[in-house]
C-alpha positions as CSV (number, residue, x, y, z in Angstrom):
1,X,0.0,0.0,0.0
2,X,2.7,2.4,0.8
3,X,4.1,1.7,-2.4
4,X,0.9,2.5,-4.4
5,X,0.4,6.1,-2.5
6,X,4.1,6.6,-3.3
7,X,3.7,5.9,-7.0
8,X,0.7,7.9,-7.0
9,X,2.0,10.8,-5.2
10,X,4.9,10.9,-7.4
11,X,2.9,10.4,-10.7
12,X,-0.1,12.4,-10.2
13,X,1.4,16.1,-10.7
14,X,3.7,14.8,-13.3
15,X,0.5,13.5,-15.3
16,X,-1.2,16.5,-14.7
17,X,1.9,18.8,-16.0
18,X,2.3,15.8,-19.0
19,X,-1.7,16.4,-19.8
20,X,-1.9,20.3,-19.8
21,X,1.1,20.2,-21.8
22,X,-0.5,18.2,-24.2
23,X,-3.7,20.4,-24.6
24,X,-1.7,23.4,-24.9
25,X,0.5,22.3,-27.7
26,X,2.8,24.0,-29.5
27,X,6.0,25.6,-28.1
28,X,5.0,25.0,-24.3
29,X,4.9,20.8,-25.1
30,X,7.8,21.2,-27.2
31,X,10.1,23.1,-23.9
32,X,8.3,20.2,-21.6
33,X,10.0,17.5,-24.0
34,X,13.4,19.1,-24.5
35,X,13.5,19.0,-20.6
36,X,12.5,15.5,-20.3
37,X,15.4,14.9,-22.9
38,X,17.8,16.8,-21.7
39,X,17.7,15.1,-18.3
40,X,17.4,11.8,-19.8
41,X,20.5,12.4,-21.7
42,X,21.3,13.4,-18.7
43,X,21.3,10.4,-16.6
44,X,22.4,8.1,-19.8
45,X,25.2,10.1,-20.0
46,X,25.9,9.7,-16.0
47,X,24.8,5.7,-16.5
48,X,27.1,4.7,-19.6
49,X,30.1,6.8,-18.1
50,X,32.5,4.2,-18.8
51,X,31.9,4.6,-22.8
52,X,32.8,7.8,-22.9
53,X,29.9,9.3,-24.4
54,X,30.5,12.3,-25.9
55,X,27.0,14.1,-24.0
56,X,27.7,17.9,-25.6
57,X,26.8,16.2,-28.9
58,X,24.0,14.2,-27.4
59,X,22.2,17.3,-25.7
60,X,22.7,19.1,-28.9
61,X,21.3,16.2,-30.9
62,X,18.4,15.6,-28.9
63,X,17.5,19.5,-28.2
64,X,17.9,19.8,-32.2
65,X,15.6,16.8,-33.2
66,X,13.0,17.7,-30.9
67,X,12.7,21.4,-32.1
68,X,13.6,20.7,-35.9
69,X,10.5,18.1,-35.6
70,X,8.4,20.6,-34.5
71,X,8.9,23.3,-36.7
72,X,9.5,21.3,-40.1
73,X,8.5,17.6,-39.7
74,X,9.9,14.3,-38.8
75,X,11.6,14.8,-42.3
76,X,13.9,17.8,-41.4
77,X,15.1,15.6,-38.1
78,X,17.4,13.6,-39.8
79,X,19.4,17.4,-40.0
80,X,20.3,17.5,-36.9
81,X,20.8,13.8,-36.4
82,X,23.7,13.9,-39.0
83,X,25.1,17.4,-37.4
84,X,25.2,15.1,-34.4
85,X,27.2,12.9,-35.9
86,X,29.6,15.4,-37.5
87,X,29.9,17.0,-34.1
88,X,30.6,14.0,-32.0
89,X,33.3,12.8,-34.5
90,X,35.1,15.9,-34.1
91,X,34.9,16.0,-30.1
92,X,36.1,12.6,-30.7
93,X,38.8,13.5,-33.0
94,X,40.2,16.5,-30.3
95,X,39.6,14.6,-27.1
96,X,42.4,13.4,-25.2
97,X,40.4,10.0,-24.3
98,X,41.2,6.7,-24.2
99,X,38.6,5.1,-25.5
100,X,38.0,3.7,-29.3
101,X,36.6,6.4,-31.3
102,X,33.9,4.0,-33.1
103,X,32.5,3.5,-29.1
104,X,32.1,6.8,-28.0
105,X,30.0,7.2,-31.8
106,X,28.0,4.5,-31.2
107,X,27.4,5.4,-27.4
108,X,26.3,8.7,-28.0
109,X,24.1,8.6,-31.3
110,X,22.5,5.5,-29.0
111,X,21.4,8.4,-26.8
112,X,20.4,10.7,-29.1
113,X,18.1,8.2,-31.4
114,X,16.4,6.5,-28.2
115,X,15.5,9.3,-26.3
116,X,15.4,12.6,-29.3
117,X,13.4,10.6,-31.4
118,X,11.0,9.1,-28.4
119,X,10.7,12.7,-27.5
120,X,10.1,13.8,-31.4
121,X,7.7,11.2,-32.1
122,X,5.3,12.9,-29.3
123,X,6.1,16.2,-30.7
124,X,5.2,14.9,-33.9
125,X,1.7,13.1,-32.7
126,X,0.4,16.2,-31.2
127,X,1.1,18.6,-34.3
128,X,-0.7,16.1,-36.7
129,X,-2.0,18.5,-39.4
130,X,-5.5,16.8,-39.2
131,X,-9.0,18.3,-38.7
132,X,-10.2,19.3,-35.4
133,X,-8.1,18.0,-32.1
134,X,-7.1,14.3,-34.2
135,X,-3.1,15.2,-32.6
136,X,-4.3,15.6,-29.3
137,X,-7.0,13.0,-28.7
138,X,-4.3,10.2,-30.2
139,X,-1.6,11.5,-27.8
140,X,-3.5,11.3,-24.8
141,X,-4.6,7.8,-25.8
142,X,-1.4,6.8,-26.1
143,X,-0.6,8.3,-22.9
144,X,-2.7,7.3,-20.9
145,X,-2.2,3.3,-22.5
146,X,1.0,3.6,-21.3
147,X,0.6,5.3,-17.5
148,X,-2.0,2.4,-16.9
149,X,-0.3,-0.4,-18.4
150,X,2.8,0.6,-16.9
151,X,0.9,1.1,-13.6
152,X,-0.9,-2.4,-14.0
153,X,1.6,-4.3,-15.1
154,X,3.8,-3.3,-12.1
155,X,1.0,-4.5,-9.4
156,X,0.2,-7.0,-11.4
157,X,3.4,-8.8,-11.1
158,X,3.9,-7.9,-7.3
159,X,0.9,-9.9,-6.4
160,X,0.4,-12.6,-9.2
161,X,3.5,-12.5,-10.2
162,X,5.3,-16.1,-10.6
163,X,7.2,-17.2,-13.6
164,X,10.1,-14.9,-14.7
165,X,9.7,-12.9,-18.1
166,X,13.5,-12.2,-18.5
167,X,15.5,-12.5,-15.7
168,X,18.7,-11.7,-17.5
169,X,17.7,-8.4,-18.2
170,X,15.0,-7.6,-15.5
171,X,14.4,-10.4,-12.8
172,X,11.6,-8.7,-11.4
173,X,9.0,-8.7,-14.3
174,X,6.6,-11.4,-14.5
175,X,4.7,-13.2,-17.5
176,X,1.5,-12.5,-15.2
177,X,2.7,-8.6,-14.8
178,X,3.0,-8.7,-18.5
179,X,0.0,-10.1,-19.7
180,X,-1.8,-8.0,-16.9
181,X,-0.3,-4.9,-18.0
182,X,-1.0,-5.8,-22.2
183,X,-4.9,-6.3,-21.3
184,X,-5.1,-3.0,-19.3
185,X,-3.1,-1.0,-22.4
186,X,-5.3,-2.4,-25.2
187,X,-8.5,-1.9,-22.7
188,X,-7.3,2.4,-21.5
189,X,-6.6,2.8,-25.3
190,X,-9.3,1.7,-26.8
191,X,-11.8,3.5,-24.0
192,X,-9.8,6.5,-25.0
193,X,-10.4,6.1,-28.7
194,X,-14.5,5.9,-27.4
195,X,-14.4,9.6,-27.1
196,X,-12.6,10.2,-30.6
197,X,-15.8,10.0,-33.4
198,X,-13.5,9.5,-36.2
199,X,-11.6,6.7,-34.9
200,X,-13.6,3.5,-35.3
201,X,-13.6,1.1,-32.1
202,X,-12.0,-1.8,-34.7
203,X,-9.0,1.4,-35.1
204,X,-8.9,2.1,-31.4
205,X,-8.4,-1.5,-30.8
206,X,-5.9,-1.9,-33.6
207,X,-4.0,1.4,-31.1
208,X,-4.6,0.0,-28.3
209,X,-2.9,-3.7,-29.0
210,X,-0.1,-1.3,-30.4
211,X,0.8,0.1,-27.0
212,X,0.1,-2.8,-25.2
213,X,2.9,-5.0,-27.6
214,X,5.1,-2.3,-27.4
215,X,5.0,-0.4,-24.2
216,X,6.8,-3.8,-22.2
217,X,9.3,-3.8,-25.1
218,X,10.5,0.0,-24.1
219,X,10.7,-1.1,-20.7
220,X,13.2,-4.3,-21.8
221,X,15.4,-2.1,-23.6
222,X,16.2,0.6,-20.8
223,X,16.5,-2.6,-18.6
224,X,19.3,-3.8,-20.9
225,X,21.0,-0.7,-21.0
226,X,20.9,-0.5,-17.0
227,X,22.3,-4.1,-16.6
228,X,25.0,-3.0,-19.1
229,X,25.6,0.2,-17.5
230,X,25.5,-2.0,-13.7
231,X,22.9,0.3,-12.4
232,X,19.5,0.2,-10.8
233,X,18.0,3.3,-11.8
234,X,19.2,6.1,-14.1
235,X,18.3,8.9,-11.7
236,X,16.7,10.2,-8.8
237,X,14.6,12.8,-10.1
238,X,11.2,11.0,-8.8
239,X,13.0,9.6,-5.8
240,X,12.5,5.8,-5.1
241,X,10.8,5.9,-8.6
242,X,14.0,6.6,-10.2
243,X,14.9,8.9,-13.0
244,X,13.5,10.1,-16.0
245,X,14.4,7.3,-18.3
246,X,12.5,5.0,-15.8
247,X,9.5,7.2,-16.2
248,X,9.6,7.9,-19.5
249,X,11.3,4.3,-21.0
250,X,7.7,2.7,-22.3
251,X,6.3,6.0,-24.1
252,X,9.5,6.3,-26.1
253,X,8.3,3.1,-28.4
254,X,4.9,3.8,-28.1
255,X,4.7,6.9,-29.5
256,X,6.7,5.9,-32.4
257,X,3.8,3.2,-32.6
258,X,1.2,5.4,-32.0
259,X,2.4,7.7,-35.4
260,X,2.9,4.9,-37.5
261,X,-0.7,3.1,-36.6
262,X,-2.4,6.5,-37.6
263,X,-0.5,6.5,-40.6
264,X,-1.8,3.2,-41.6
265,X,-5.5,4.0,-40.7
266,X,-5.4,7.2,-43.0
């Protein structure tokens, strides 16, 4: 129980903040998601130290992606993502490091593609050039898939929890927190689409299943990188709850799922 009204505590204001942002739009979500990813590159930076990631090329990147997405389209990201490039091969070229050049590349433009484009792919959902709120209502769908199945799957596995889903990447997520958390996703998302007239229930289940197969899949990978990286948590900018990447790990896949389902319903 103490864990729930912790989780809650911690979660509420932020998905309050998350959700106002969202209405609003424009340049107020855009400065919410450069300071999500600049203190997630932040604390990958802090938690892959031992590369050597080159993280004045990786703020840079993901600060340019973000705002380049926002003021010409996902097309015009790809700029910045090659200036990143250019600019982390020259600190890596000057730096007196020892540390394989083609690692500290790889390391860093990790960073930047992970978290930038998580952060540019919810940029790019909320400015959908579509009639009426269509940008909006499909981001706080996909939002609010991922809060609960995230939140689900968690409690989920705590009480039901009994065969391991990977323990060599995560040893304390279940099958049972798993499946738990997929049903709740596909369940919040498609109740969300309910309120969308032009999305069909058939298309807000087809969004739903989306963030329910992907959402677990962003957790994995940031789980990887944290048994890589030998840490527990990324940060402490939600206390216990970790950092921001803990936070924010499951809506970096499923917004990029969330675009590319609406581009296939068009």
């Amino acid at each position: 129980m103490n864990g729930l009204v912790g989780r809650v505590l911690i979660a509420a204001p932020l998905i309050a903040i998350a959700i106002l942002a969202v209405v609003v739009g424009g340049w107020p979500m855009v400065a919410l998601a450069v300071a999500c990813g600049v203190l997630s590159m932040h604390e990958y930076g802090a938690a892959t130290r031992s590369l050597r990631p080159l993280t004045i090329a990786g703020f840079a990147g993901v600060v340019g992606i973000v705002v380049v997405t926002h003021q010409g389209g996902l097309v015009w990201s790809l700029a910045p993502l090659m200036g990143t490039l250019l600019l982390a091969f020259w600190l890596s070229a000057v730096a007196d490091v020892r540390q394989a050049a083609t690692v500290q590349l790889s390391v860093t433009l990790l960073g930047v593609v992970w978290i930038g484009y998580g952060l540019a792919f919810l940029v790019a959902l909320r400015d959908i050039p579509a009639p009426a709120d269509w940008g909006k209502q499909l981001l706080i769908a996909v939002l609010v898939g991922v809060w609960l199945s995230d939140t689900f799957a968690y409690f989920g596995g705590r009480m039901f929890g009994k065969r391991k889903l990977a323990s060599a990447i995560s040893p304390n997520k279940t099958v049972e927190g798993l499946v738990i958390g997929f049903l709740v996703a596909v369940l919040a998302t498609w109740c969300a689409g309910l309120y969308q007239d032009w999305l069909s229930h058939g298309q807000a289940l087809i969004l739903g299943v989306a963030v329910g197969l992907v959402a677990p899949l962003g957790d994995l990978f940031e789980s990887q990188v944290k048994r890589d990286s030998g840490v527990k948590d990324t940060g402490r900018a939600f206390g216990a709850h970790g950092g921001a990447l803990d936070r924010l790990d499951a809506a970096f896949f499923t917004l990029v799922a969330g675009y590319y389902v609406w581009l296939a319903l068009l």
